[in-house]
Each structure stands twice: as C-alpha cells, then as structure tokens.
N, C-alpha and C positions, 0 to 999 in steps of 0.2 A: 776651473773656469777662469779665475784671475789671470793666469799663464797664457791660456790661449787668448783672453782677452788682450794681454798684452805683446802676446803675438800678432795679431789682430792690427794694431797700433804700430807696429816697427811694418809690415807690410801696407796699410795706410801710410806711411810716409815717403814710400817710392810713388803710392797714385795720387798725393796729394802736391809732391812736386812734380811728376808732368802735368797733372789737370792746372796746377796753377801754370805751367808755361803754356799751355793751349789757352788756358783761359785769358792770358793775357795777346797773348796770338790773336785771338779771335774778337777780344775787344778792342783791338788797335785796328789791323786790317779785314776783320771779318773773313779770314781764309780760316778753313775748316784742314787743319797742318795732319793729312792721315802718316804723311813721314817722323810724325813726334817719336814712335816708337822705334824707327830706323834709329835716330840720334840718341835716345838710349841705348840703343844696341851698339852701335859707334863710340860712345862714353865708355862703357866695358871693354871695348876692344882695344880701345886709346889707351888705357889704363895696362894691360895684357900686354901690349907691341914695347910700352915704353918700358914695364919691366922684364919684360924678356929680349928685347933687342937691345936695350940700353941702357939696361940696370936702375932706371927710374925707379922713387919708390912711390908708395901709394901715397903717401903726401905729398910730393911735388907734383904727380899726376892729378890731382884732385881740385889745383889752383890750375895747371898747366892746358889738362883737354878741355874744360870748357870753355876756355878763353878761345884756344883755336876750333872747336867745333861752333862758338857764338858767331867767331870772325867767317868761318865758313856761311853757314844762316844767314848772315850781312848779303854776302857774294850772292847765294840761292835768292834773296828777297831780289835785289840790285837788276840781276840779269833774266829773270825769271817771272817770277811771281808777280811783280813790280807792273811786266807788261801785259800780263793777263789781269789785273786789277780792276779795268776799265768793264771786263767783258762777265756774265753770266761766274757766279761763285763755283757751280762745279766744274769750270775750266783750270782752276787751280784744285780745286778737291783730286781732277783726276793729277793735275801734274805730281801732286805731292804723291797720290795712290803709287804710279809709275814710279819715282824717285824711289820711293819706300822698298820696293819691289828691285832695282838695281842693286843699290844700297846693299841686300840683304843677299841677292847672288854675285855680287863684287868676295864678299866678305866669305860665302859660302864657296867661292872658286878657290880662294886664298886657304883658308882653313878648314875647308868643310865644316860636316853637321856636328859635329862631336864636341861636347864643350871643353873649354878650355880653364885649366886651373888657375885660380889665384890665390895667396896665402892672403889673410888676415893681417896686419898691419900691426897688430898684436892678438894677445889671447887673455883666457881668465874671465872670471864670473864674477858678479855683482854683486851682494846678498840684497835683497827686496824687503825683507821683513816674513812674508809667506811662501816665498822660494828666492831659488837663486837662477840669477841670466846671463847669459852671456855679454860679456865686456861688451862686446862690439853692437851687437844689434842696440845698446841702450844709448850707442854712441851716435847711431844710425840716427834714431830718435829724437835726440837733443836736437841734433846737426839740422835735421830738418823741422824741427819745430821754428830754430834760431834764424834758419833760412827764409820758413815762411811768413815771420811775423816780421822780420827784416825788411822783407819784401810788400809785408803791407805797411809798414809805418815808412815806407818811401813815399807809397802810392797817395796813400790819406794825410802825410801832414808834414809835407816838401815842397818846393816850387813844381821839381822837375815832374815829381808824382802827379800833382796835379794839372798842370798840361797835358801830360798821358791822357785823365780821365778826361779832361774837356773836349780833346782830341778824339775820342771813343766815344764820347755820349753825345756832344753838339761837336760835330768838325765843322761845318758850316762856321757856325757865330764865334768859333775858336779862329777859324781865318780871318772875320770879319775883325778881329781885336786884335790882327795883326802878327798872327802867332802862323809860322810857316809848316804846319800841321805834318807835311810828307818828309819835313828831314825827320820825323821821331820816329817815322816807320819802319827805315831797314833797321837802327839801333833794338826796337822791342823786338822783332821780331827776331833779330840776333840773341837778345835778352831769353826769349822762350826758350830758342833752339837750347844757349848755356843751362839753365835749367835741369831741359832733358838730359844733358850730357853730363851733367854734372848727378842725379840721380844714377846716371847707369856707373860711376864710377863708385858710387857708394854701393851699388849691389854688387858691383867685381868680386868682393870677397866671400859673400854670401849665396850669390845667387847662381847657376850652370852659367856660363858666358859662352854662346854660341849662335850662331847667324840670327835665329827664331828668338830669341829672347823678348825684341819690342813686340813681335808679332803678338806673341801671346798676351802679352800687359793689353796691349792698344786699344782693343775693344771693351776692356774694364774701364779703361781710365777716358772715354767719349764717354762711358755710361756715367762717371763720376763728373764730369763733367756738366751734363744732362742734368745731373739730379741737383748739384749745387746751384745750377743757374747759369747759362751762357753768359760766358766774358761775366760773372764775378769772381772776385777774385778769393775773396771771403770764401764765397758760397763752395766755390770748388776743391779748397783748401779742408773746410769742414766737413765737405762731403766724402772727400779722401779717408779719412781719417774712421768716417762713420761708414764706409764701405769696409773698410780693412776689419773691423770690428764685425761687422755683420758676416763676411764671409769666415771670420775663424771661428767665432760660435756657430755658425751655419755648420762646419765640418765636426762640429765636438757634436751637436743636437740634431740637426735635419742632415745627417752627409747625403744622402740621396737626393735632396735638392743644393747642394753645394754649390756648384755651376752655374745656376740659374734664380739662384736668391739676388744677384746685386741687379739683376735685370728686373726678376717679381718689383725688388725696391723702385726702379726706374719708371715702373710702367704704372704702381701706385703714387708716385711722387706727380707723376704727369696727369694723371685722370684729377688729381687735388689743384695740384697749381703746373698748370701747362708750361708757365715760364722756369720751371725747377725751383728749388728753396729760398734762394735769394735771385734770382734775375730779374729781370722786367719784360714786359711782353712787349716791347719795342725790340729786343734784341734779338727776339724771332724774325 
C-alpha cells in the first residue's frame, strides 16, 4: 500500500504542476488554457527533438524547452488570446480547444502515433526503509515539490507575487494604485505555459512520449483543478497531489472504479463547497 501510495504521489506531481500553471492561467486572465495539455505534449517532444537531433541532454533540455515553449505562450497570449479578452470567455476556451487540436496533428503528421523513446538521465533505486524506488521518479518528486512551493513563496511573500494577486483578485483598485495590470499578463501566462512544458520534460523519461499524451492528462488535471479551487494556487497544487494518491489506491482497492474515482471526488467536492477546497465563489 505504501508503494503505490507513493506512486500515487510521483503521478500527483505531473497534475499538480499543470493545475498550478492553469491555476495560475486562469487567475491572471480568466482563460480556461484547454491547450495546457498540448504544451505538455510539446515539453516531451522538445526534450526527444533536442536529444535526438542534437545530442541535447536531459538537463540542458530541462532549463532550455521551457524557457522557449514560455517565450512561445508570450507570442499565443500577444497575438491571440489577448484580442479575444474583451469578448465572451468561451471564445478563447474554443481558441485554445482548436490550438490543442493542431498542435497535436502538427506533431502526429511529424511522428505519428507511436511513442517515442527516452532514456533516463540516470538509473538505480533508493532504499525507502519499506522498499526500494526508482532513483528518478523520487527525483520527479522532490523537483516538483521544490517547484511548487517555489512558486508559491513568490506568489505570497514578494513584490512581484503580490501584484499578481492583486491583479487577479481586485484589477480594478490594482489600476487604480497605479499598477499597469495588462503588462503582467502575457509574462503569467508565458509563466503557465513554462510549467506545463517543463512537466512534460520531466515525464520524457518515464512516461510513452507520443502525440496523445496531454490529451489523456487534461481532463484529470481541469478536474484537479476543480477540486482545489479555481485560480488557487495552493488549492490546486494540494489537490494534485491528493488526486494522484486517490487514483493509485483506487487501482490497488476499487480498479473497477479506477477511471472514474477523481471525477466521484469532484463531483463530491462540489456538492460540499461549489467553489472547490480553497477558491472563492467570486472566481466562479
């Protein structure tokens, strides 16, 4: 039980860094990003191109794709997203839908469906005390533990962090104090994108890297999303973390409901508190 518990947890840490870059997506400009899980899929493949065409290793890819997949997200907000702002939220919900959808037969014309291999960046197991894990997933672990509390001691006890939030919770009285609210917006929303990209390059080695990859995540990680609380940041980090854990004991104890336990959890979390575990119901 420990094991898959702690399998549970190294998978939690892929849905706990996209929900936190949606989460933060969605409390800066209120777009609901359905392409989060393209730029995970793109984060893998960045990772795949630069070691196979150009002998890149996984650690230079690791600082390298998300910075240009972030720099890319800049350019999508700028030209894009930017000008449908003004107009009804599912006008960018479809655009990103559509993007997500290119994206994913861009890459499927290129490489087809077939996944594509990555080695491990090393190998070798851990001892735990009641088994033993593999080196890398406990690296997975760390990395995005270090990732995400990083990212929240920017948010909560920094200048820049807090602009963010003032920015997302009152942008009105945050203009009013003279703060130019819309240069923060292409930067986060680059910020998200890195994130996701920078997840998909930690799953390279572990996970099939093939067109489908975000596909399948995406709908878990809205639902984690959901349950921690629109646009918090906390909330969707912790909910990550407490999904990955539900759905691997789900598969040791209930597998026949496997699939459908992170949604059970969502659909109880909402009938309790409509806003998810930590949001606010202004963020609806």
């Amino acid at each position: 039980m420990l094991e898959q518990a702690f399998n549970g947890l190294v998978s939690g840490s892929f849905y706990a860094l996209l929900a936190l870059g949606l989460a933060v997506i969605f409390g800066m400009l209120g777009v609901v990003n359905f392409a989060h899980g393209a730029f995970y899929m793109l984060g893998a493949f960045g990772a795949f191109i630069l070691l196979d065409s150009f002998g890149v290793n996984f650690w230079v890819a690791l600082f390298v794709v998300p910075i240009v997949l972030g720099l890319a997200g800049i350019a999508l907000e700028r030209l894009f997203i930017q000008r449908l702002a003004p107009l009804d939220p599912l006008y960018n919900f479809l655009l990103t839908f559509g993007l997500a959808l290119i994206l994913q037969d861009v890459v499927k014309h290129r490489y087809g469906v077939q996944s594509q291999p990555y080695p491990r960046p090393f190998g070798g197991s851990i001892d735990l005390g009641l088994f033993t894990y593999p080196a890398y997933q406990v690296f997975v672990l760390a990395v995005s533990l270090a990732v995400c509390g990083t990212v929240w001691l920017v948010l909560t006890r920094t200048r820049v962090g807090m602009i963010v939030r003032a920015s997302t919770e009152r942008p009105e009285l945050t203009r009013a104090l003279g703060i130019d609210v819309a240069r923060w917006v292409s930067p986060v929303f680059g910020f998200g994108i890195a994130l996701a990209a920078f997840a998909g390059v930690l799953a390279a080695p572990m996970r099939a890297v093939n067109p489908l990859m975000g596909a399948d995540l995406i709908i878990t990680v809205f639902a984690v999303v959901v349950i921690g609380g629109l646009g918090s940041v906390f909330g969707s980090v912790a909910a990550g973390f407490a999904v990955g854990l539900v759905s691997a004991l789900g598969n040791l104890y209930v597998p026949a409901l496997s699939q459908t336990l992170v949604f059970i959890l969502m659909a109880a979390v909402l009938l309790w508190r409509p806003a998810g575990l930590f949001g606010r119901e202004e963020a609806l």
